[in-house]
N, C-alpha and C positions, 0 to 999 in steps of 0.2 A: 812392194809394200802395198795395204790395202787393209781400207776400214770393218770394220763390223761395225753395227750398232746392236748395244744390250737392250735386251727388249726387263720387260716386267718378269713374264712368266718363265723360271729357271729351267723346266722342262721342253720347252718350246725354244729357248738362248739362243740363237749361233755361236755366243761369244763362251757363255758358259761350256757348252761343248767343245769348243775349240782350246778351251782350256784345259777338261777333262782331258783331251787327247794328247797336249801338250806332256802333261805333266805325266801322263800312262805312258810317251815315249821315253820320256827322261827316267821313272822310275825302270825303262827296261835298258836301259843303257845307249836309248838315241837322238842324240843332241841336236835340238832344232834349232839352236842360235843363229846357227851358217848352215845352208845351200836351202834343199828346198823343203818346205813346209810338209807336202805328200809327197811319199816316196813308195816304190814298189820294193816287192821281196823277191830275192831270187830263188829256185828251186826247193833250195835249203831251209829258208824261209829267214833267212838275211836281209836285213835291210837294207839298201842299196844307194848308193850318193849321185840318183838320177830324176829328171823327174816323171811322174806318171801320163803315159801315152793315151792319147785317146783310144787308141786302138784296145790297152788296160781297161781302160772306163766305159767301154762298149762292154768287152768279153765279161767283165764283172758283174755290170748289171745285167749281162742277158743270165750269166750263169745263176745270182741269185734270183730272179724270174722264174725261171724254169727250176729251179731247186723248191720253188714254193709253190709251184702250178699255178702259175698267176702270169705267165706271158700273154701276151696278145701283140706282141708285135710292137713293144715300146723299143725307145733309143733314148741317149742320153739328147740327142739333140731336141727329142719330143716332148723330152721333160722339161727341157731348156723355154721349149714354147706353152710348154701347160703353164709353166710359172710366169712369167709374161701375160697369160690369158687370164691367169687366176689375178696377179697383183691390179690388171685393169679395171678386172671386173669388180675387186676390191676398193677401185677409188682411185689410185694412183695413175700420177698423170704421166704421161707418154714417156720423157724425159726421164722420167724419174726410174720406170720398168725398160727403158731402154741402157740406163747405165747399170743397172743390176746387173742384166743376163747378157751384158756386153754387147748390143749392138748400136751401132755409128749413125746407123740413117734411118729416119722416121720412116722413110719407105720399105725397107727391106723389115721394121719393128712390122708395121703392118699387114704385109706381103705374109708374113710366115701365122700372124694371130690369127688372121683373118675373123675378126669378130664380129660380123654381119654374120658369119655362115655359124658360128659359132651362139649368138644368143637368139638366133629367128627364132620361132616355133617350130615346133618337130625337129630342131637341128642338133648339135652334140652335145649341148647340155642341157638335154630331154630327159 
């Protein structure tokens, strides 16, 4: 189990979207009442009562990357820390981007942001 909060802007929602997707499973015959929320297709293109592997959520996002000529070498784990880097840089306190993108320890939050290297001058968000 696990919150969303609704924001204002319906195009921007997590919750609205989670909803769209909801009710696109349902109108196609797959019932998210019970097991898991994301689920993978199997060759056939069946929807499968398992849940989605990281190793899925790499191969996915490299594969729409490079379907869009837009790779450089992202991960879902980099994404993981851009969001982190962004919600701090937006205001949010430690705590608050550390229960987000799931992690346990203010050191390990910091360790991966690293936002000294990140707002200096001339640094990655130049």
């Amino acid at each position: 189990m696990f919150a969303i909060k609704r924001c204002a802007d319906a195009l921007m929602c997590p919750v609205t979207t989670v909803e769209a997707y909801f009710d696109l499973s349902m109108a196609i015959g797959v019932n998210l009442i019970t097991g898991y929320l994301f689920r993978p297709t199997n060759a056939q293109g069946t929807v499968e009562q398992k849940p989605v592997s990281s190793q899925l959520v790499y191969h996915r996002l490299k594969t729409y990357l490079q379907e869009t000529g837009i790779d450089s070498g992202e991960t879902p784990h980099g994404c993981r820390t851009a969001c982190a880097i962004s919600l701090s840089m937006a205001g949010s306190d430690i705590q608050s981007l550390m229960s987000h993108v799931g992690w346990r320890a203010e050191d390990t939050a910091l360790y991966y942001m690293q936002l000294a290297k990140v707002t200096k001058v001339g640094g990655t968000s130049r």
